[in-house]
Chimera marker file (.cmm) of the C-alpha trace (Angstrom):
<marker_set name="trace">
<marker id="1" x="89.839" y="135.278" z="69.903" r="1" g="1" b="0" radius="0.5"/>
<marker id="2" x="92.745" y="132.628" z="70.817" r="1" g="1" b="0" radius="0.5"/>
<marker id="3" x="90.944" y="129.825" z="72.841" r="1" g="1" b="0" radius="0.5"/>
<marker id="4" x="94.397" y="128.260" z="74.078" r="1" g="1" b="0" radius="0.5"/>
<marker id="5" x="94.782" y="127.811" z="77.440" r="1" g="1" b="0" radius="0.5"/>
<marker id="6" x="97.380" y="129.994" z="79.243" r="1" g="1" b="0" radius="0.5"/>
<marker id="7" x="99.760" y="128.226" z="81.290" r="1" g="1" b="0" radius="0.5"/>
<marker id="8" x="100.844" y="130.604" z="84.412" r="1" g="1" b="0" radius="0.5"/>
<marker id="9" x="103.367" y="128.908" z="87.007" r="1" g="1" b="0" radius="0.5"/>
<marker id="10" x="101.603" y="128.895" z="90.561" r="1" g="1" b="0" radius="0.5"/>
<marker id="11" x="103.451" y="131.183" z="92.777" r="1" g="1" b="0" radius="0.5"/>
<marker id="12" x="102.625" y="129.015" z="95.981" r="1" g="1" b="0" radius="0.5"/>
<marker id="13" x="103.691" y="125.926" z="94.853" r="1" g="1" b="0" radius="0.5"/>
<marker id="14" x="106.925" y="125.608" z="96.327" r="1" g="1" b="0" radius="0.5"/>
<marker id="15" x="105.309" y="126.763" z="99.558" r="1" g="1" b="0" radius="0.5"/>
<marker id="16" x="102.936" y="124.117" z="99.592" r="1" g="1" b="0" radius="0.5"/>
<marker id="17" x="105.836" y="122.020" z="98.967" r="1" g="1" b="0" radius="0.5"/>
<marker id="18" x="107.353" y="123.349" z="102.024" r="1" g="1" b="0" radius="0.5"/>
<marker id="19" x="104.320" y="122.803" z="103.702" r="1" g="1" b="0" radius="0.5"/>
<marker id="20" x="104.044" y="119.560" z="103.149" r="1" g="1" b="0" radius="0.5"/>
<marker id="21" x="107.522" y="118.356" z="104.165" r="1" g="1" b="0" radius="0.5"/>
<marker id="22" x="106.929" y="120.344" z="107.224" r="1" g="1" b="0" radius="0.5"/>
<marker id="23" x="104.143" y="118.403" z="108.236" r="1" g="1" b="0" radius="0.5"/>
<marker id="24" x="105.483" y="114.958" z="106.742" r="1" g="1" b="0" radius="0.5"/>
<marker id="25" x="108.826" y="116.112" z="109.145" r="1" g="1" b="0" radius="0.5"/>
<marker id="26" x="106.826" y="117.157" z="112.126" r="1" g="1" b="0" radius="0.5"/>
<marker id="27" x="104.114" y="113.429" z="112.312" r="1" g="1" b="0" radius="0.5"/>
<marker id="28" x="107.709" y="111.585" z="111.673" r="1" g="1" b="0" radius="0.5"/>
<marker id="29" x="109.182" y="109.740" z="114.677" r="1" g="1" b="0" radius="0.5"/>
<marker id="30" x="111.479" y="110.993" z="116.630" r="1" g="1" b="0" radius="0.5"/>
<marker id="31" x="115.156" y="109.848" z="116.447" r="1" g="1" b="0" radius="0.5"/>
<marker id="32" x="116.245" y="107.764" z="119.082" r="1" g="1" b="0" radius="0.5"/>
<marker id="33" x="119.500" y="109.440" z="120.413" r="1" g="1" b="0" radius="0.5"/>
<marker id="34" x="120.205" y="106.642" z="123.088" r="1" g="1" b="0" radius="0.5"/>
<marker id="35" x="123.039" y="104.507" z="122.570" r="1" g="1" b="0" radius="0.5"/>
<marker id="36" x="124.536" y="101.259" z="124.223" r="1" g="1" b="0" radius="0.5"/>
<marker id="37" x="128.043" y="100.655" z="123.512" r="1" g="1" b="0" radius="0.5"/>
<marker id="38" x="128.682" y="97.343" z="121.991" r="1" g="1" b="0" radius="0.5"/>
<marker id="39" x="130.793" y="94.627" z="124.224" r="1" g="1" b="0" radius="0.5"/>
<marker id="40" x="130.727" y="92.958" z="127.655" r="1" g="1" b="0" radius="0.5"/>
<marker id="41" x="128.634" y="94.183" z="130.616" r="1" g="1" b="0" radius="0.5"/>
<marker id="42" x="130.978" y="93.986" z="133.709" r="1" g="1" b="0" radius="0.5"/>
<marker id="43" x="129.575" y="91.735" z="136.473" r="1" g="1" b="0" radius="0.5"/>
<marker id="44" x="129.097" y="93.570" z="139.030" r="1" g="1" b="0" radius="0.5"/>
<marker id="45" x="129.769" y="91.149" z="142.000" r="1" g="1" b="0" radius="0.5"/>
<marker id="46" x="127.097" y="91.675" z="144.590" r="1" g="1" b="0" radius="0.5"/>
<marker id="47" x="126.902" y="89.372" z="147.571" r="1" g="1" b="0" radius="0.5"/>
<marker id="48" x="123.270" y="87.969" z="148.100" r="1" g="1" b="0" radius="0.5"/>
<marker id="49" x="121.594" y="89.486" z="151.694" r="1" g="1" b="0" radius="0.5"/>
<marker id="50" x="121.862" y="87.487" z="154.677" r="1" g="1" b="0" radius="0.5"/>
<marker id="51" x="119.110" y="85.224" z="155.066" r="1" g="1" b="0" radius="0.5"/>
<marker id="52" x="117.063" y="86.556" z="157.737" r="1" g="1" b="0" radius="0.5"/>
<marker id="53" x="114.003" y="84.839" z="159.782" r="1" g="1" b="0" radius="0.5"/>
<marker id="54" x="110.702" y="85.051" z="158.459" r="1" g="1" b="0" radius="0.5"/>
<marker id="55" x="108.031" y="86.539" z="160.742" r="1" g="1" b="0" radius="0.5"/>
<marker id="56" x="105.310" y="85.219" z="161.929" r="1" g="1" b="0" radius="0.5"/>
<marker id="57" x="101.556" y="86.139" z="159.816" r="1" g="1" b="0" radius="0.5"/>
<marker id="58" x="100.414" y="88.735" z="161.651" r="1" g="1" b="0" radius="0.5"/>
<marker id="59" x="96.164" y="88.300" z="162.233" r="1" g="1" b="0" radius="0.5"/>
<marker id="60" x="96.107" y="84.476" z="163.228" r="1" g="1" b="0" radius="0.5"/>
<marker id="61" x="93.067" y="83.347" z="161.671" r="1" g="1" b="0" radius="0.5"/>
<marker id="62" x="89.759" y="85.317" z="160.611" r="1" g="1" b="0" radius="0.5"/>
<marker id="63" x="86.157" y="84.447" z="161.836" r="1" g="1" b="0" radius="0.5"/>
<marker id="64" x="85.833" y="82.606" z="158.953" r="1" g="1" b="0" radius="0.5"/>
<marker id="65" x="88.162" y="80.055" z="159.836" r="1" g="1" b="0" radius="0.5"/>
<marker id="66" x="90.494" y="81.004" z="157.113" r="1" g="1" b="0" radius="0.5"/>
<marker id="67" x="94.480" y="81.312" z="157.490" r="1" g="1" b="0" radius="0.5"/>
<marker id="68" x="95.654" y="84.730" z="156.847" r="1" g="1" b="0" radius="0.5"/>
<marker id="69" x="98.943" y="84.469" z="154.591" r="1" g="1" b="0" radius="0.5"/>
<marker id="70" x="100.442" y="87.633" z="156.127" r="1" g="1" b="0" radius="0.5"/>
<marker id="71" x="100.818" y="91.236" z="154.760" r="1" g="1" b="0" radius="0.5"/>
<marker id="72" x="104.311" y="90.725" z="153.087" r="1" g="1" b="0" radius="0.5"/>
<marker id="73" x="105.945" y="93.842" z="152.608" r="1" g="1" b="0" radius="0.5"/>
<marker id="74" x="104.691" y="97.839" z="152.685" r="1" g="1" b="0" radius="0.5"/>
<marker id="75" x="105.431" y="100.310" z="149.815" r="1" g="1" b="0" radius="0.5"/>
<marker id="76" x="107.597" y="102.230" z="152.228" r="1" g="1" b="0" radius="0.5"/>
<marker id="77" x="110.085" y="99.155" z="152.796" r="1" g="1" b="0" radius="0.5"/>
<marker id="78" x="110.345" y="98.483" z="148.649" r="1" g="1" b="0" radius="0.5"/>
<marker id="79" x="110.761" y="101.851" z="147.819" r="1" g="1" b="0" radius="0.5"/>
<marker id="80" x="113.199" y="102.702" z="150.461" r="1" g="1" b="0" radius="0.5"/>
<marker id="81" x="115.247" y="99.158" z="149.530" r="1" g="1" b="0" radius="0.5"/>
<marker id="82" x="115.157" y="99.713" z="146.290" r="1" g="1" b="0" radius="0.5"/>
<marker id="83" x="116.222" y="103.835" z="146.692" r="1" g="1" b="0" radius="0.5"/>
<marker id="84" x="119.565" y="102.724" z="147.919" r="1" g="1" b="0" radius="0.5"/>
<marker id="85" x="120.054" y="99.487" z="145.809" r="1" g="1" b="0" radius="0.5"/>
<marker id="86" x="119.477" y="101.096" z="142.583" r="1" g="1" b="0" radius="0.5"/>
<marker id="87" x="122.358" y="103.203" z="142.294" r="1" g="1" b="0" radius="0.5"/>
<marker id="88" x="124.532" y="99.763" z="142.095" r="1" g="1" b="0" radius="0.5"/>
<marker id="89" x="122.286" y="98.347" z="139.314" r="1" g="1" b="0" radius="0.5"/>
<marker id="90" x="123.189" y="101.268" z="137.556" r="1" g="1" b="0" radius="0.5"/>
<marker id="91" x="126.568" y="100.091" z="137.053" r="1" g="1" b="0" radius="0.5"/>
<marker id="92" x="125.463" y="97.585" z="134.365" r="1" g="1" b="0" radius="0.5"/>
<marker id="93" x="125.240" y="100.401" z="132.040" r="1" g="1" b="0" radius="0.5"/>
<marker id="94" x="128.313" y="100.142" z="130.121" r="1" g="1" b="0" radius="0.5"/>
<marker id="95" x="130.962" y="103.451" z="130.163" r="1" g="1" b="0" radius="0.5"/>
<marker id="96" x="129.633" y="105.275" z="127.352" r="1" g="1" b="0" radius="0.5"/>
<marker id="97" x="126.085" y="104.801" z="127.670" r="1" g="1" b="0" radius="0.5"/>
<marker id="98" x="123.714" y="107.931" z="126.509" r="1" g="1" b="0" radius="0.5"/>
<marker id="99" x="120.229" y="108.463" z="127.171" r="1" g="1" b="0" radius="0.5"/>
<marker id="100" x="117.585" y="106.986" z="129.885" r="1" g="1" b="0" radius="0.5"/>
<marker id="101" x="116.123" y="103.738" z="129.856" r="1" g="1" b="0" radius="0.5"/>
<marker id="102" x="112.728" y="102.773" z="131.472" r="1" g="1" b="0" radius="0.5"/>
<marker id="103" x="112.284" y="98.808" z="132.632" r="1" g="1" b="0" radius="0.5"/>
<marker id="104" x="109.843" y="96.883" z="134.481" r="1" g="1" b="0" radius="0.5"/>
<marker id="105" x="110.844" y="94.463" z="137.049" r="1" g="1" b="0" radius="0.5"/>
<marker id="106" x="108.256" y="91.861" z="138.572" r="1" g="1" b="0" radius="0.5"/>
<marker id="107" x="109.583" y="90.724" z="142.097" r="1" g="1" b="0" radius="0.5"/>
<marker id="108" x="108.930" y="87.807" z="144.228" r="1" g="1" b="0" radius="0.5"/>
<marker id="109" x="110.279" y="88.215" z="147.822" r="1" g="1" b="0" radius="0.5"/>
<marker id="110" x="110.721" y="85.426" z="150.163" r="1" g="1" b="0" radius="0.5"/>
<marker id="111" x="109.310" y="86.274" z="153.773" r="1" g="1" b="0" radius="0.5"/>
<marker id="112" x="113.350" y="85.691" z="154.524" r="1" g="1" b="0" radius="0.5"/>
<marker id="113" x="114.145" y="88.934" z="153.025" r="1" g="1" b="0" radius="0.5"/>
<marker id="114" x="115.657" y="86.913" z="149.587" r="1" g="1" b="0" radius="0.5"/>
<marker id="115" x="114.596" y="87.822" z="146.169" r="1" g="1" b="0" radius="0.5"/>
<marker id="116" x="113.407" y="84.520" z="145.276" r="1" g="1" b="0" radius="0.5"/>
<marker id="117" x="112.122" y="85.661" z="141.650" r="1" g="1" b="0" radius="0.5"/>
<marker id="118" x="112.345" y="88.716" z="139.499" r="1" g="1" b="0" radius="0.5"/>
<marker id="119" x="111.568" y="88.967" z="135.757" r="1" g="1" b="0" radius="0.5"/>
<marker id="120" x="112.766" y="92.355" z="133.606" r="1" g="1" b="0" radius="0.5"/>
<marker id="121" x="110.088" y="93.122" z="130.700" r="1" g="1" b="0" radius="0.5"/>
<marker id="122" x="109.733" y="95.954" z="129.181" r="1" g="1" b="0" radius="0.5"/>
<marker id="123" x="113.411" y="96.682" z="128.979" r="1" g="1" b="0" radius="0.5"/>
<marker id="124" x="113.374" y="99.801" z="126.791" r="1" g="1" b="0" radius="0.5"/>
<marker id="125" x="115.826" y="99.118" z="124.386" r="1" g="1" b="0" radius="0.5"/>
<marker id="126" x="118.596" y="97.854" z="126.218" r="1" g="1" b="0" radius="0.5"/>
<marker id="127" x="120.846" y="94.732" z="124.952" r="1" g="1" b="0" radius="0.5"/>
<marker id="128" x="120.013" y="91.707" z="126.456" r="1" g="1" b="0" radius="0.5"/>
<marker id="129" x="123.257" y="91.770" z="128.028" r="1" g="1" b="0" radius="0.5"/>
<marker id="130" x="122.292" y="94.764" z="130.238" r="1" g="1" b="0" radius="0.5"/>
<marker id="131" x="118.933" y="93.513" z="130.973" r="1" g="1" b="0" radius="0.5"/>
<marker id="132" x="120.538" y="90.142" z="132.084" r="1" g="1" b="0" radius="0.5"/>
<marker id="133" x="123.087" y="92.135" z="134.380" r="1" g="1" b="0" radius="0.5"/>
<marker id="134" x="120.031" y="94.141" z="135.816" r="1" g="1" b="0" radius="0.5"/>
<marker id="135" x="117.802" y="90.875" z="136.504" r="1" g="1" b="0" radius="0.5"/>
<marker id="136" x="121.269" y="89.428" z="138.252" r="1" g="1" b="0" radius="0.5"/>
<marker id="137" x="121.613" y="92.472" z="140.455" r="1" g="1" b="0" radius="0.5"/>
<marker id="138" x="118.311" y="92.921" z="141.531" r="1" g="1" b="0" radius="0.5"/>
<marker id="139" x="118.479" y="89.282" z="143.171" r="1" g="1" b="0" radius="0.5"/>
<marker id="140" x="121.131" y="90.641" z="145.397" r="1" g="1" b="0" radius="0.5"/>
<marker id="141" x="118.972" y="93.534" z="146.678" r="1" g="1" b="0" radius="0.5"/>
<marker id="142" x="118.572" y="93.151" z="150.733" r="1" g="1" b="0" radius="0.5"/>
<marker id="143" x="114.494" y="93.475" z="151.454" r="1" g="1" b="0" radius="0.5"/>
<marker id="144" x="113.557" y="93.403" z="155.368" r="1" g="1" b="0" radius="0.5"/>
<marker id="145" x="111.839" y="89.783" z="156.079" r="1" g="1" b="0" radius="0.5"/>
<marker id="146" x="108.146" y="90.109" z="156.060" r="1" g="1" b="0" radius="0.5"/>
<marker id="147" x="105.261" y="87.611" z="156.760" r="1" g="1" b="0" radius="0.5"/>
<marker id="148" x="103.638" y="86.377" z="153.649" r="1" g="1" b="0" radius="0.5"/>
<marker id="149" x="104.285" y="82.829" z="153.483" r="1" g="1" b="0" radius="0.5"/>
<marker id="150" x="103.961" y="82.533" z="149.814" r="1" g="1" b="0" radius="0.5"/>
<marker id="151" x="106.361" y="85.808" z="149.116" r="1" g="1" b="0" radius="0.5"/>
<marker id="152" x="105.835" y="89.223" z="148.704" r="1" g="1" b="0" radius="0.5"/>
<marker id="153" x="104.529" y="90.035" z="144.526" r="1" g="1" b="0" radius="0.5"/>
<marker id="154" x="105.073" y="93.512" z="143.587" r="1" g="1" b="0" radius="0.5"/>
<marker id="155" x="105.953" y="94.948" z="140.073" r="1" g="1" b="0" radius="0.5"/>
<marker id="156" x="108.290" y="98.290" z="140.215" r="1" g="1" b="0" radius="0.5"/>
<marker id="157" x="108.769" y="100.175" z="137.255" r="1" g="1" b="0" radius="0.5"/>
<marker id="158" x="113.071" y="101.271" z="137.008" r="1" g="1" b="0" radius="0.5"/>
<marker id="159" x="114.619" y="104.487" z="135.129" r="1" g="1" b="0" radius="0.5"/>
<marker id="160" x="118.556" y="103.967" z="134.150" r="1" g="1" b="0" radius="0.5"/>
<marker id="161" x="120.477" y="107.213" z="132.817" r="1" g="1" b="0" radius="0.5"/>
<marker id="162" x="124.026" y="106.637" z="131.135" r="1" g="1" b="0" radius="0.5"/>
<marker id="163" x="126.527" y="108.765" z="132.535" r="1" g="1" b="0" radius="0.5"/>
<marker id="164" x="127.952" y="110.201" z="129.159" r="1" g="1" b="0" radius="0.5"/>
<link id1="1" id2="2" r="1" g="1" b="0" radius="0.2"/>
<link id1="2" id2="3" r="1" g="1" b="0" radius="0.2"/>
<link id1="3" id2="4" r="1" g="1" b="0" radius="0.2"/>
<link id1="4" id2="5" r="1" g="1" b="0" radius="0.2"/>
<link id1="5" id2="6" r="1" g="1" b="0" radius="0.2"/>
<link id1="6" id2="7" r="1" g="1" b="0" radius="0.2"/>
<link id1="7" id2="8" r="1" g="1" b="0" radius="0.2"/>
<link id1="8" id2="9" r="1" g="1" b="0" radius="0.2"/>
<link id1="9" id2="10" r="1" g="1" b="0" radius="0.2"/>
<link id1="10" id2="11" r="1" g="1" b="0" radius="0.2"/>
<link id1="11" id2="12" r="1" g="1" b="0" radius="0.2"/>
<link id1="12" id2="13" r="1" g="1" b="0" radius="0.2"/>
<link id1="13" id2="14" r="1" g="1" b="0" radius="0.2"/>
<link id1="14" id2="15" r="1" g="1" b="0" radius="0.2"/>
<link id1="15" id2="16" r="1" g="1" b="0" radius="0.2"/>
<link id1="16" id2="17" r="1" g="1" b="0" radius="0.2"/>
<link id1="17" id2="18" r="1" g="1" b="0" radius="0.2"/>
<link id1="18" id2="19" r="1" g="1" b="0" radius="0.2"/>
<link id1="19" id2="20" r="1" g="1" b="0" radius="0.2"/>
<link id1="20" id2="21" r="1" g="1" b="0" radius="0.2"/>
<link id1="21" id2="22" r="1" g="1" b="0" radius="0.2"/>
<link id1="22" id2="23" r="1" g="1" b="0" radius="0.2"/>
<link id1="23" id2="24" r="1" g="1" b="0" radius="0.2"/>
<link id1="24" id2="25" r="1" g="1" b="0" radius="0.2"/>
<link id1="25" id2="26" r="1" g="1" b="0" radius="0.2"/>
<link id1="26" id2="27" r="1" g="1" b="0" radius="0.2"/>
<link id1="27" id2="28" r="1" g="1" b="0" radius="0.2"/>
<link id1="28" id2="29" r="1" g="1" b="0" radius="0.2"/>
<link id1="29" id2="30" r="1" g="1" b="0" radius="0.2"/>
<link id1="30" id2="31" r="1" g="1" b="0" radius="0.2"/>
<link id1="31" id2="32" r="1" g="1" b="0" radius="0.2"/>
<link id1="32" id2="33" r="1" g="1" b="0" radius="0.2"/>
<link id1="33" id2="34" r="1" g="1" b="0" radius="0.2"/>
<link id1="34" id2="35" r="1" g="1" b="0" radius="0.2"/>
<link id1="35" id2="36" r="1" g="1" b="0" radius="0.2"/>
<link id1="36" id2="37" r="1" g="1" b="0" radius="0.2"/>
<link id1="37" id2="38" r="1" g="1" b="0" radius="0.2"/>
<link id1="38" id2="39" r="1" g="1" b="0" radius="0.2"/>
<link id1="39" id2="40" r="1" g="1" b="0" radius="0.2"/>
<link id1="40" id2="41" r="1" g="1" b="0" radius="0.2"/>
<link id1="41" id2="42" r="1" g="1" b="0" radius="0.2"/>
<link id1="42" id2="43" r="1" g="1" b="0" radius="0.2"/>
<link id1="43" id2="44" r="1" g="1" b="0" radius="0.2"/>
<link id1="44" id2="45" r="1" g="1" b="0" radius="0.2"/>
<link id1="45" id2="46" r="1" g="1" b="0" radius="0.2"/>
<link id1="46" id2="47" r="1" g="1" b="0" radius="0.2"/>
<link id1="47" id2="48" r="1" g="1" b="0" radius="0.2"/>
<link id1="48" id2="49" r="1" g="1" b="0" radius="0.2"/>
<link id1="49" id2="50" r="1" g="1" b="0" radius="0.2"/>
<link id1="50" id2="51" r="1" g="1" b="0" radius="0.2"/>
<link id1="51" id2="52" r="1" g="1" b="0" radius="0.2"/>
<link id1="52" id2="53" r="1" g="1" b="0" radius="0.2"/>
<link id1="53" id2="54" r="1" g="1" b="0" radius="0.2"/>
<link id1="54" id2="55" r="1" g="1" b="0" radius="0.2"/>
<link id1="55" id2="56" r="1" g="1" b="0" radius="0.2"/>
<link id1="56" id2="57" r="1" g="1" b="0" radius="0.2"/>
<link id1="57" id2="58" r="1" g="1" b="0" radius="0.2"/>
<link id1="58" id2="59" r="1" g="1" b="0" radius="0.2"/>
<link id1="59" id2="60" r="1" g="1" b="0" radius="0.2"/>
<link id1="60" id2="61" r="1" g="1" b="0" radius="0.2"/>
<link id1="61" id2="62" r="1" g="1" b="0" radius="0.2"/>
<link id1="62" id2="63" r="1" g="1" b="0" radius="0.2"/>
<link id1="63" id2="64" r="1" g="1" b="0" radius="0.2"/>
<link id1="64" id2="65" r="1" g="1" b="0" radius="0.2"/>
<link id1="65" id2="66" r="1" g="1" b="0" radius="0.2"/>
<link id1="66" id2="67" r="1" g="1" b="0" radius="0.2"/>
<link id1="67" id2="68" r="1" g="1" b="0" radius="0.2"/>
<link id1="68" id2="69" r="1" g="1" b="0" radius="0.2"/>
<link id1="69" id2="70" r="1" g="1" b="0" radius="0.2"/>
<link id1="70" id2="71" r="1" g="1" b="0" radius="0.2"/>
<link id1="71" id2="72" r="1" g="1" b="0" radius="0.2"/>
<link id1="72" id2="73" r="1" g="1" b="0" radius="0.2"/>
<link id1="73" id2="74" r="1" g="1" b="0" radius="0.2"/>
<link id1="74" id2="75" r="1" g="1" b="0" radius="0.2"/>
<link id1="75" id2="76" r="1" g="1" b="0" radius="0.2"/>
<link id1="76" id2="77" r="1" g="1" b="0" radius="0.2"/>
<link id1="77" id2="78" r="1" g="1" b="0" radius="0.2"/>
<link id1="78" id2="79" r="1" g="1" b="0" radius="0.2"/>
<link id1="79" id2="80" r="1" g="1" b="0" radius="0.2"/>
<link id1="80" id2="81" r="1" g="1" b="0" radius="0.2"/>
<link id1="81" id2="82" r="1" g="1" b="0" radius="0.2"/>
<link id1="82" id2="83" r="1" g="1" b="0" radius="0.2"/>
<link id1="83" id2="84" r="1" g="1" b="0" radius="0.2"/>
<link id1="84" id2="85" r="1" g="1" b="0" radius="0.2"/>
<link id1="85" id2="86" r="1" g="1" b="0" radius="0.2"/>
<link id1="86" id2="87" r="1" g="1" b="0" radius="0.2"/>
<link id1="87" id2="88" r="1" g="1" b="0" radius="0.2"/>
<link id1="88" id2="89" r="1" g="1" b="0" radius="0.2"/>
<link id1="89" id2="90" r="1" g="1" b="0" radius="0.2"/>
<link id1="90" id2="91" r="1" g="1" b="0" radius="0.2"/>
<link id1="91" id2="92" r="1" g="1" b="0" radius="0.2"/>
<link id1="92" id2="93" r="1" g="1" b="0" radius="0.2"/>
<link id1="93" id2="94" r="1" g="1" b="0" radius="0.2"/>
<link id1="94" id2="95" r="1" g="1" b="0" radius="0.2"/>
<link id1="95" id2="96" r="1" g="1" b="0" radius="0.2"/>
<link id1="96" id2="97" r="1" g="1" b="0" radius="0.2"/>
<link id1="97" id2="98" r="1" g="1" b="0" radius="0.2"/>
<link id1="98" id2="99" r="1" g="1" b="0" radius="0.2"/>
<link id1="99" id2="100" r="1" g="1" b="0" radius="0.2"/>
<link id1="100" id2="101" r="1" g="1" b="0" radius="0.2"/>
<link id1="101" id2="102" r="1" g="1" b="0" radius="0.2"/>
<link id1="102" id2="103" r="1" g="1" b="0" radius="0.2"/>
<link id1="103" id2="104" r="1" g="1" b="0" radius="0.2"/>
<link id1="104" id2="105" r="1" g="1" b="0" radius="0.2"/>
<link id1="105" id2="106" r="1" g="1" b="0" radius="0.2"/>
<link id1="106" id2="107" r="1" g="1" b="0" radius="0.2"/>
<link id1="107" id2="108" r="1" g="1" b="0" radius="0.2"/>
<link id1="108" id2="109" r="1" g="1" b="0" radius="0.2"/>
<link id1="109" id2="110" r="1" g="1" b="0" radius="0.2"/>
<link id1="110" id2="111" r="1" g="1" b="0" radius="0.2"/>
<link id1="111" id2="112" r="1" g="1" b="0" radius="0.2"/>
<link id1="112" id2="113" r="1" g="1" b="0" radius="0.2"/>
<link id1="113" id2="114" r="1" g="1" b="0" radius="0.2"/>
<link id1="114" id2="115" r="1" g="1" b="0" radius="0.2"/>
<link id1="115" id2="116" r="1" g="1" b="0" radius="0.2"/>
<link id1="116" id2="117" r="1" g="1" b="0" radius="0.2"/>
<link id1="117" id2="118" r="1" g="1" b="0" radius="0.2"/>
<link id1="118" id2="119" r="1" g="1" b="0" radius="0.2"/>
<link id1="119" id2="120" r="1" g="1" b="0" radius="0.2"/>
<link id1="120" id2="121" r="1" g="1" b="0" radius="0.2"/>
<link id1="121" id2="122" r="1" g="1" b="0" radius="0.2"/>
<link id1="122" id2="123" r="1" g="1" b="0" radius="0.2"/>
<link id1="123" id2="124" r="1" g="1" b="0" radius="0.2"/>
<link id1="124" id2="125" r="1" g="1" b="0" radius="0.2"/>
<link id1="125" id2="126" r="1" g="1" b="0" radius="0.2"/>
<link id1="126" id2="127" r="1" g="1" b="0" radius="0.2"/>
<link id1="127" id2="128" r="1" g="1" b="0" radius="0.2"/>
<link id1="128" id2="129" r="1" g="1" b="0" radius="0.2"/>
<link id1="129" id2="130" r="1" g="1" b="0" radius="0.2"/>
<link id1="130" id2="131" r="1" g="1" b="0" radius="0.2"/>
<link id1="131" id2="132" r="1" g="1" b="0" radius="0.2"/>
<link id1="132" id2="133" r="1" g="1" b="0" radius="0.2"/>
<link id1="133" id2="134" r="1" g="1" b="0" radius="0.2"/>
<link id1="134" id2="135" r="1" g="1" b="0" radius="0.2"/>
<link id1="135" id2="136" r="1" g="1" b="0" radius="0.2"/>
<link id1="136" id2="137" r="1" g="1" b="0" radius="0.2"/>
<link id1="137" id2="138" r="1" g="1" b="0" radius="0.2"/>
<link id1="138" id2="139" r="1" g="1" b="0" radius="0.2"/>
<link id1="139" id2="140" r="1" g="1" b="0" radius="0.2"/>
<link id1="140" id2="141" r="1" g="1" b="0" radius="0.2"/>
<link id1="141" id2="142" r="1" g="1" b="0" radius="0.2"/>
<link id1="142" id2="143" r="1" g="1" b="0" radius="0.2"/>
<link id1="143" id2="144" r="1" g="1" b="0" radius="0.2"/>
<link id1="144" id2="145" r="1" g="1" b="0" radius="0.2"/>
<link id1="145" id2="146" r="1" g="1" b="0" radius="0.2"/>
<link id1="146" id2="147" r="1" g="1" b="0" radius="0.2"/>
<link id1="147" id2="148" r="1" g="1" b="0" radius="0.2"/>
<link id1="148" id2="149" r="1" g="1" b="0" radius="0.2"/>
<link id1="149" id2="150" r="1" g="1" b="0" radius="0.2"/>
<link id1="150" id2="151" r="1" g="1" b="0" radius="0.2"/>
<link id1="151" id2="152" r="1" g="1" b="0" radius="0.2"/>
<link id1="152" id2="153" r="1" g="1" b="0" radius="0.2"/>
<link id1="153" id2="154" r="1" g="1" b="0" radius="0.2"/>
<link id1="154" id2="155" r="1" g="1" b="0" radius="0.2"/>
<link id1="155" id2="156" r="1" g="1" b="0" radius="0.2"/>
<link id1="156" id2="157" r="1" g="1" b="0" radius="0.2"/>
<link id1="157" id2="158" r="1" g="1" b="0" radius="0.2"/>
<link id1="158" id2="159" r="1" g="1" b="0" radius="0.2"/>
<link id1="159" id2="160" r="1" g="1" b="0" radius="0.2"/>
<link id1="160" id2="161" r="1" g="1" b="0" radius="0.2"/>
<link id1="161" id2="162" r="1" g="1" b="0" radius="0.2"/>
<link id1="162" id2="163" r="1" g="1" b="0" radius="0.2"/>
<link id1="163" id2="164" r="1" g="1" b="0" radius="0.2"/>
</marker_set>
């Protein structure tokens, strides 16, 4: 009797194969299908608010003794600002643009209505360019005055969609 091995081609080979480039294709990243067209952003002009008269801290003092800064502005008045503002911002998406970005702007509001701070992070993918025109129209975004002496801090997080 012939001891010699007998070599038989595995018939599930090339589905393992398959099998495996399925799941090497399936835990890959997905493609990022945004796009930014290359070139100047367009500046987009805005006129800064009228500077409006702080109010007074509402409270006076606590029974501590203790000054109370004020209560700056409500969620109401920065979502409802920024709900019409936005749609101009979104001009600093150059003609072209595909996909939707997600940014993170930090905000400091003077009690005079003024954006006296704001700092993009988080910007998503967009060119530094768009970002900058974003940061630049933000500052020209009319809040109501409010009471906290120090400014009004809030962080708001932005979604842009290119219109192509």
């Amino acid at each position: 009797m012939d001891s010699t091995p007998v070599e038989v081609e595995n018939p599930f080979a090339a589905a393992r194969e398959a099998y495996v480039a399925d799941q090497e294709a399936a835990s890959a990243e997905p493609v990022d299908t945004r796009f930014v067209p290359e070139g100047r952003v367009r500046p987009l002009g805005l006129a800064m608010p009228p500077d409006r008269a702080c109010k007074k801290p509402q409270g006076g003092a606590s029974s501590s003794g203790a000054s109370i800064e004020g209560v700056g502005l409500s969620r109401d008045e920065i979502r409802s600002t920024l709900q019409r503002f936005l749609p101009k911002v979104g001009a600093c998406l150059p003609d072209g643009t595909v996909g939707t970005f997600e940014t993170q702007a930090a905000f400091t509001v003077a009690c005079n209505g003024r954006v006296d701070h704001i700092d993009l992070h988080e910007t998503d993918g967009l060119p530094d360019s768009v970002a900058y025109c974003i940061e630049d129209a933000l500052r020209s975004a009319p809040f109501p005055a409010h009471d906290q002496v120090g400014g009004a801090l809030f962080e708001m997080p932005m979604q842009f969609t290119g219109t192509d």
